[in-house]
N, C-alpha and C positions, 0 to 999 in steps of 0.2 A: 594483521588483525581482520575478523570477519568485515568489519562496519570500516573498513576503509576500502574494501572489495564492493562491499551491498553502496556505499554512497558513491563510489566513482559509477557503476554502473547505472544509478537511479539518473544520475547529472548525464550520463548516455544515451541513456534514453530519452529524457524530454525536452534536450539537444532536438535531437532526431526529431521527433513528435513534431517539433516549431518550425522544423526546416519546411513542412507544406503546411502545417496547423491548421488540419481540419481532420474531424471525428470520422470522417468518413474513407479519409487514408488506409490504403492496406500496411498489412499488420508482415515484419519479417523478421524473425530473431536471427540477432544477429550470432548465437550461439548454440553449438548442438548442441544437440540432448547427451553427448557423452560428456559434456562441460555439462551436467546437471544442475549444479548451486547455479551456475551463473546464467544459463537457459529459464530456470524457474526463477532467478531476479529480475531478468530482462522481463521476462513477461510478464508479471507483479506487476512493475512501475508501469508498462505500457497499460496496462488494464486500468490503474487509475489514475493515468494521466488523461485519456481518452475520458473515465467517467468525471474528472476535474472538469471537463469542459463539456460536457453532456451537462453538468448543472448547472455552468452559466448560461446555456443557451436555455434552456427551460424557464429559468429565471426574467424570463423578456416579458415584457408585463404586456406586450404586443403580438406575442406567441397565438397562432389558431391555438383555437384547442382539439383539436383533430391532431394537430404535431406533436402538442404538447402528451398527449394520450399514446402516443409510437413511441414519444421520447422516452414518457415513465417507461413503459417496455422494456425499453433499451437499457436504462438503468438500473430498473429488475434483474434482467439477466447480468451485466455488469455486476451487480453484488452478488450473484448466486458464483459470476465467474472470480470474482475477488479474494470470494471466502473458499472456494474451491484450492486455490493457487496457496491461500496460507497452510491451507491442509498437508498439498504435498510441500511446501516446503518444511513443515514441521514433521513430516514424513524422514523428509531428507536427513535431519538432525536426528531421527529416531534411531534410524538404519544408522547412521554413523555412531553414532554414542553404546549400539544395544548391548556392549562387551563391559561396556564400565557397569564396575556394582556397585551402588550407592552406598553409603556409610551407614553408621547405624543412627547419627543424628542427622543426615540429610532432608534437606527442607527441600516443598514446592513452591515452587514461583508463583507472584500472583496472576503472569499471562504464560502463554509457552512463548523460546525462542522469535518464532514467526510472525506472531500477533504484535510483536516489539517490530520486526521487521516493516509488518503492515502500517504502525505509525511514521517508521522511518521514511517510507516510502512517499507517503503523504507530507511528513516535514519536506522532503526536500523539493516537491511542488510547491509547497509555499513559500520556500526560501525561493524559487526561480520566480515566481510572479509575484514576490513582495521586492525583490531586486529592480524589477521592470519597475512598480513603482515609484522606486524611492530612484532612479533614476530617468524619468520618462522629461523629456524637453517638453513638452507643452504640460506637464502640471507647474502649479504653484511654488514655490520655493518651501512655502510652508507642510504644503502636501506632502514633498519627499520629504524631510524631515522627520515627521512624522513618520513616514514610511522606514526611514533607514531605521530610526528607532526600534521599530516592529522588525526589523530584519536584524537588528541585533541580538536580539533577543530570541529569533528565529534559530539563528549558527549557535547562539550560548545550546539552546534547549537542545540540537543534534550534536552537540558534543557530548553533552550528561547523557541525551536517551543512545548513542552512539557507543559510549564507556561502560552504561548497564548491559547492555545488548550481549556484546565482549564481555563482560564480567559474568554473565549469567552463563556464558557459553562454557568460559573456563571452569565455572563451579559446578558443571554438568558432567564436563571431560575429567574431574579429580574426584567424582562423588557425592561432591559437598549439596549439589541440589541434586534432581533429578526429573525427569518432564513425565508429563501424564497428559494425553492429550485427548479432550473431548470433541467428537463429530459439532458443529453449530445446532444443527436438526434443525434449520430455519423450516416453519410450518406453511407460510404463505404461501409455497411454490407448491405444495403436493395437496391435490387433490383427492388423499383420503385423509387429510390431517385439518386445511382449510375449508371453513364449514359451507364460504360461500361457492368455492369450486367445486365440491362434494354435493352442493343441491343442483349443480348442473348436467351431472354424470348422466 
């Protein structure tokens, strides 16, 4: 199944990521680009494991603001590269699927393939640092508790978003849906679309 490929890889990746745990680490996939799904997963989840941790550092109520203003930066392009990566990976599914002819009552999804992915990718950062919490020696008894709770419910939610993901794919592959995939067109970054980078020109 797709989502047992995409989550062992996610768990791969921020592995790796912890092993120096700093944003500033160079970046190395660990698969070619002729392993394409699995080059463009690797890179996903490093993109926002990387921007997981660009928001907590910003979040320092002690942060200059001089870093903090580099940091938003860095974040910016992080979502420009985020939403770049969901593209081709719904690319990917395009090209593979483009032979199958949808049926005559095939439905659309209310996200494409990838955008599912892109949650995925994000559940399973949160299952790795809500595991840290609900197991960390210097909290409270009561704090992980809490915590493991939150991590229960963590694994429930990527098993269901895990079986939709898989379900949506097969209902792609027999007809029964079919994908339509729109560009984001995010406006903020182009300076003939954003009004305050267009009075700078």
């Amino acid at each position: 199944m797709f989502s047992t490929k995409a989550n062992a890889i996610f768990q791969e990746v921020i592995a790796k990521y912890h092993e120096i745990n700093t944003v500033d680490q160079p970046f190395t996939n660990k698969y070619e680009k002729s392993d394409l799904l699995e080059h463009l997963l690797y890179r996903k989840c490093w993109i926002d494991t990387v921007q997981w941790h660009y928001e907590d550092i910003i979040r320092d109520p002690q942060i200059d603001p001089v870093a903090a203003l580099e940091l938003k930066r860095k974040i910016d392009a992080s979502n420009q590269d985020r939403t770049d990566m969901v593209e081709y990976i719904d690319s990917y599914f395009l090209e593979k699927y483009k032979d199958v002819s949808p049926k005559s009552d095939a439905t659309i999804n209310t996200e494409s393939p990838a955008w599912g992915v892109d949650r995925l990718s994000i559940l399973a950062l949160k299952v790795y640092h809500m595991e840290e919490e609900a197991t960390r020696s210097d909290a409270s008894a009561e704090h992980r508790a809490t915590c493991q709770k939150k991590l229960d419910i963590l694994l429930e939610q990527r098993v269901d978003l895990s079986t939709a993901i898989d379900t949506l794919l097969e209902d792609i592959s027999k007809g029964d849906k079919y994908m339509k995939v729109y560009k984001q067109m995010k406006m903020y970054n182009d300076d003939e679309l954003n009004p305050v980078l267009r009075g700078q020109k």
